[in-house]
LUMDREN-434592 format. One record per residue (C-alpha): residue in one letter; x, y, z negated. Coordinates in pm, 1 decimal. Layout:
N
('A', (X, Y, Z))
...
//
This chain:
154
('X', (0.0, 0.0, 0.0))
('X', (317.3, 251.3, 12.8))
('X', (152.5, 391.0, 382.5))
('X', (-209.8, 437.5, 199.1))
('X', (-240.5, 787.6, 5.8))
('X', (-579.5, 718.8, -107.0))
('X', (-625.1, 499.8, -386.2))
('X', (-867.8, 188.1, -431.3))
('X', (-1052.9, 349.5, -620.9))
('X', (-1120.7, 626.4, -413.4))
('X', (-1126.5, 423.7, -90.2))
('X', (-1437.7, 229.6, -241.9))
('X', (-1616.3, 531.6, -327.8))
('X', (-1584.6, 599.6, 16.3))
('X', (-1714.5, 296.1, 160.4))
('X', (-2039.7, 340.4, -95.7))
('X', (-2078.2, 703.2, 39.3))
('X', (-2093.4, 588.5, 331.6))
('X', (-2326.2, 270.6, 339.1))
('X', (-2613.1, 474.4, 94.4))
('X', (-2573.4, 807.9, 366.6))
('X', (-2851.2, 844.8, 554.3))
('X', (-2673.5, 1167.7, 675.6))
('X', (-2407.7, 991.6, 853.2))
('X', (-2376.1, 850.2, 1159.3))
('X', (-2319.0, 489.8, 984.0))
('X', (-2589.3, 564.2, 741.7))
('X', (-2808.6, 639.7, 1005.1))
('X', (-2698.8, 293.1, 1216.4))
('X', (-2765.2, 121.6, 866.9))
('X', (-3115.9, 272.5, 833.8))
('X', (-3215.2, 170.9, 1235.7))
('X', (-3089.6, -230.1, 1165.8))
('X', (-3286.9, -238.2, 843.0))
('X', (-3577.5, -80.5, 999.3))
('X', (-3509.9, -335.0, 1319.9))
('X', (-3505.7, -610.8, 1051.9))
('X', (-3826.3, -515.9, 899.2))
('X', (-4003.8, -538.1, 1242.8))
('X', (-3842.7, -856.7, 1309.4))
('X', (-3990.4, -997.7, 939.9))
('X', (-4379.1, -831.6, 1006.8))
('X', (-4351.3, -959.1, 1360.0))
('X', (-4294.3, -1330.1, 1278.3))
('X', (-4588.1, -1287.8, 1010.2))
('X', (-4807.0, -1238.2, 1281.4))
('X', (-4632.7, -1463.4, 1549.9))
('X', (-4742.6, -1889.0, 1577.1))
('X', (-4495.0, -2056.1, 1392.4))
('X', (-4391.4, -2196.4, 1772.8))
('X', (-4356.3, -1882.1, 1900.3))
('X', (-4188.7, -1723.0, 1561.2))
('X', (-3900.4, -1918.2, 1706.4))
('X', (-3807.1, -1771.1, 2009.1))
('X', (-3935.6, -1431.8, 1968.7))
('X', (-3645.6, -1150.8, 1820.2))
('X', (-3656.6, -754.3, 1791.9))
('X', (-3414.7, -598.2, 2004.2))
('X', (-3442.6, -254.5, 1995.4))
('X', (-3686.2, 31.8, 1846.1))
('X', (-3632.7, 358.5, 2078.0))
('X', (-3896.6, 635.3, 2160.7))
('X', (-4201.0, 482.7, 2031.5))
('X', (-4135.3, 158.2, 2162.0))
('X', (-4052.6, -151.6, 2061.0))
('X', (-3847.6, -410.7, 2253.2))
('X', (-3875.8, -795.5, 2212.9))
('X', (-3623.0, -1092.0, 2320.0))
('X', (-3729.4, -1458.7, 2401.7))
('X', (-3560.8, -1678.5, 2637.8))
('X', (-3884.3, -1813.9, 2795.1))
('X', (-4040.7, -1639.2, 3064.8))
('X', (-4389.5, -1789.3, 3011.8))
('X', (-4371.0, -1704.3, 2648.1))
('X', (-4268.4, -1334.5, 2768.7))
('X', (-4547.8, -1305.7, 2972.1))
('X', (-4752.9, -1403.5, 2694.9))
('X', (-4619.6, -1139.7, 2460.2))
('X', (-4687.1, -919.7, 2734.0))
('X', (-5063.6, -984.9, 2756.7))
('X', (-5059.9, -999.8, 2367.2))
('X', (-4879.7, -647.1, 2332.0))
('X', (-5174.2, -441.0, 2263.4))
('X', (-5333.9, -693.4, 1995.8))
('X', (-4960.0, -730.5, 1858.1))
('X', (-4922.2, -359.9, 1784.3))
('X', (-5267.3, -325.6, 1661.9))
('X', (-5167.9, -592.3, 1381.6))
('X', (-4883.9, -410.3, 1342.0))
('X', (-4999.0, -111.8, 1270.3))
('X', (-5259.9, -260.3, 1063.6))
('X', (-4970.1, -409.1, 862.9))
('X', (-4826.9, -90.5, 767.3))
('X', (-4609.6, -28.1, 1091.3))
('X', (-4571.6, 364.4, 1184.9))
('X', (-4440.2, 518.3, 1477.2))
('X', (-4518.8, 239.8, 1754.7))
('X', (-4701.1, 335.8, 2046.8))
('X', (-4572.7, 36.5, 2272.5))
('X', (-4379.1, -299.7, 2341.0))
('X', (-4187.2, -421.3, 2600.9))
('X', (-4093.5, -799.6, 2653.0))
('X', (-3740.3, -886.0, 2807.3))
('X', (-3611.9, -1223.7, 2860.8))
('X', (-3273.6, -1286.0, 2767.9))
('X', (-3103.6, -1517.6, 2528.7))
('X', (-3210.6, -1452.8, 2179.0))
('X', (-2901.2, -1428.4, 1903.5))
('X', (-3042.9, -1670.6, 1645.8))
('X', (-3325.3, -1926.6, 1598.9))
('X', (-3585.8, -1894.7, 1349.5))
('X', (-3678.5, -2201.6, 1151.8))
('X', (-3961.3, -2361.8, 1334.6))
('X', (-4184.2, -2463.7, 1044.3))
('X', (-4513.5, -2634.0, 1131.5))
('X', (-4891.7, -2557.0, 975.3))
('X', (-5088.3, -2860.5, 947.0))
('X', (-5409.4, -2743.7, 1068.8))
('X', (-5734.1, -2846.7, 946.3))
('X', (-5953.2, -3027.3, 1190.3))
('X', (-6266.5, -2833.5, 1221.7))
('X', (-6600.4, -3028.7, 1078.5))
('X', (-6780.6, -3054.4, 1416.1))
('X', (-6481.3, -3227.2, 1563.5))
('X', (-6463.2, -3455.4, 1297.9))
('X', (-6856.6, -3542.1, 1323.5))
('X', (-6781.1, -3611.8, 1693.5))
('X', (-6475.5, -3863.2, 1626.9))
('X', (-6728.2, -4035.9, 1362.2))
('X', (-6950.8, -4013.1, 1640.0))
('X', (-6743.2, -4180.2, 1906.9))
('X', (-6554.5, -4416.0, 1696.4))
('X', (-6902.3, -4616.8, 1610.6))
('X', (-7064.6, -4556.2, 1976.6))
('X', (-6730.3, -4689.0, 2128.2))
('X', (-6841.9, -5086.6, 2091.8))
('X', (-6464.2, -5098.7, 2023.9))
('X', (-6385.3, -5238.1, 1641.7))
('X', (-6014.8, -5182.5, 1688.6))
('X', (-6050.3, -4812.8, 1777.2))
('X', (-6318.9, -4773.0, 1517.8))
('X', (-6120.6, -4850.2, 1257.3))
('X', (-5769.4, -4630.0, 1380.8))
('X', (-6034.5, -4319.7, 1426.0))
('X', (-6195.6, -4371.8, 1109.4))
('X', (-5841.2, -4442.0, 926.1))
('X', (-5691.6, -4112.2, 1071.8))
('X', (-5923.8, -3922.5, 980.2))
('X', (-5975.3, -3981.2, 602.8))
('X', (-5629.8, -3967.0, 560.9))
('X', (-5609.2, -3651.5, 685.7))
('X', (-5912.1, -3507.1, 492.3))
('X', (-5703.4, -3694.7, 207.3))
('X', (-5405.6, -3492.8, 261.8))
//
């Protein structure tokens, strides 16, 4: 440290100056990827766990918020979703968004895919009954009827 003039001391001050200024051009690049980060955290709230995935927030300029995802069909998706995404957004709390734009590009990191075991709505479960004692077929009776009051089990 003979070629350093500033102490550690004083060199750490520095560094904490710098991360908690919002006056600063750091500070201000700090603020924008926490604020990106946020977005990316409501977004996947409101995204299918499937989609959650592949979907990251790129950029937040003028108003407008950009989104990544490798898949063109999912990007055209997002793109026909945009309006009812920002809605929900906003809804959540969100300020300053008045649109978003999907790119397709590789995304940076993967998301967790976690899975929600849906319930299976009553009427479709009346109709398996249904089917599995019109089908004449014991076998497939009984693998119907078995799946399905496990699941209402579980």
């Amino acid at each position: 440290m003979a070629g350093n003039s500033q102490s550690p001391k004083r060199s750490a001050r520095l560094v904490g100056e710098l991360l908690n200024s919002e006056s600063k051009s750091f500070g201000n690049l700090l603020s924008h990827a926490r604020q990106l980060q946020f977005l990316d955290r409501k977004l996947a709230g409101l995204l299918e766990p499937e989609m959650c995935a592949q979907v990251q927030v790129a950029a937040m300029h003028d108003e407008c918020l950009v989104l990544l995802t490798p898949s063109a069909a999912l990007a055209t998706r997002l793109k026909m979703d945009s309006d009812s995404l920002l809605n929900s957004l906003k809804a959540s709390g969100v300020k300053g968004l008045s649109q978003i734009k999907v790119r397709t590009a590789p995304i940076t990191r993967t998301r967790k895919e976690t899975r929600h075991k849906r319930e299976l709505p009553e009427c479709a479960r009346l109709s398996l009954e249904r089917f599995a004692h019109d089908s004449g077929d014991e076998e497939t009776r009984d693998l119907i009827l078995k799946h399905l009051h496990r699941d209402r089990d579980n």
